[in-house]
C-alpha positions in Angstrom: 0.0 0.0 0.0 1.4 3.5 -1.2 0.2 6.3 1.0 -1.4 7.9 -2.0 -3.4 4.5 -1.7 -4.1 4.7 2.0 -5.4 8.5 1.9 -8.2 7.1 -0.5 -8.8 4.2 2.1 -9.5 6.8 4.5 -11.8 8.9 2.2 -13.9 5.7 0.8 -14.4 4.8 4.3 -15.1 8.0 5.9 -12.6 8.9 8.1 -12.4 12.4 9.3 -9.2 14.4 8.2 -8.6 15.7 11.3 -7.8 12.5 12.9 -4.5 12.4 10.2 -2.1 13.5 8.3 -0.2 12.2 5.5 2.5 15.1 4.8 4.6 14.4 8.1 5.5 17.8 10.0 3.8 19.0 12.9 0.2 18.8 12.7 -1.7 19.6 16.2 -3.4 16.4 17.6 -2.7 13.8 14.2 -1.9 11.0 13.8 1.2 11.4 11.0 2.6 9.9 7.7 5.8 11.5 6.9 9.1 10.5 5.1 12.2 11.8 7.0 14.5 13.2 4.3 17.6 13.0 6.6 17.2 9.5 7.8 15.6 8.2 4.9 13.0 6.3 6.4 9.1 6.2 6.6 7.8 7.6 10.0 4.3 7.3 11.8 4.1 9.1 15.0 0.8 11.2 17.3 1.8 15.0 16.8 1.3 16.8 19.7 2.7 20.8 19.5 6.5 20.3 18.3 6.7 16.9 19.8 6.3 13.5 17.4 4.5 10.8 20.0 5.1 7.3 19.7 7.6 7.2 16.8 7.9 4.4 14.7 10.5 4.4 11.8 9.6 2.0 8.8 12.4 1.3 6.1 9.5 1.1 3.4 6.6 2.6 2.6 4.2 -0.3 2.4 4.8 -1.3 6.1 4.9 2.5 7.4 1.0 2.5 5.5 -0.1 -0.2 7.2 1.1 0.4 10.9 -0.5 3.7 10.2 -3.6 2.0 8.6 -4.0 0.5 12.3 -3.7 3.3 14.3 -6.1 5.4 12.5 -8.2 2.4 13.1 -7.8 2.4 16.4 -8.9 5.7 17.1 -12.2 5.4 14.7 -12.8 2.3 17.5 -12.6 4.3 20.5 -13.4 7.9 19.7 -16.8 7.1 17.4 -17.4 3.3 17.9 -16.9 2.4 14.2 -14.7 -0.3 13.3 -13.3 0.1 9.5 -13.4 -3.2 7.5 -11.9 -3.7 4.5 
């Protein structure tokens, strides 16, 4: 799964933007896709002001999309109740 792919996951299955973000960077209470230029790995992590929260590092994209695939899951579960299925 590209994160191109995943972003329309989240769209055809209704979840609200403002639980993500798939640019990386800071983005006030997201969850985050990002690609660290420096280290040149895939990152997934809660932004929370300047601070990345529970950072995992992926060496590819595919496996960075699906950890974040989860999470975003996870939250739909306990904020709302919904559980995506594929």
């Amino acid at each position: 799964m590209t994160a191109k792919e995943l972003q329309k996951y989240f769209k055809d299955h209704l979840v609200p933007s403002r639980l993500y973000n798939m640019k990386g960077g800071h983005h006030k209470n997201r969850i985050c896709l990002g690609w660290d230029k420096n280290r040149q790995e895939w990152e997934v992590y809660y932004s929370e002001g300047k601070a990345k929260i529970g950072l995992m590092q992926f060496d590819n994209e595919s496996e960075a999309c699906q950890r974040m695939k989860e999470e975003v899951s996870t939250v739909m579960e306990l904020i709302y109740g919904l559980k995506i299925v594929s």
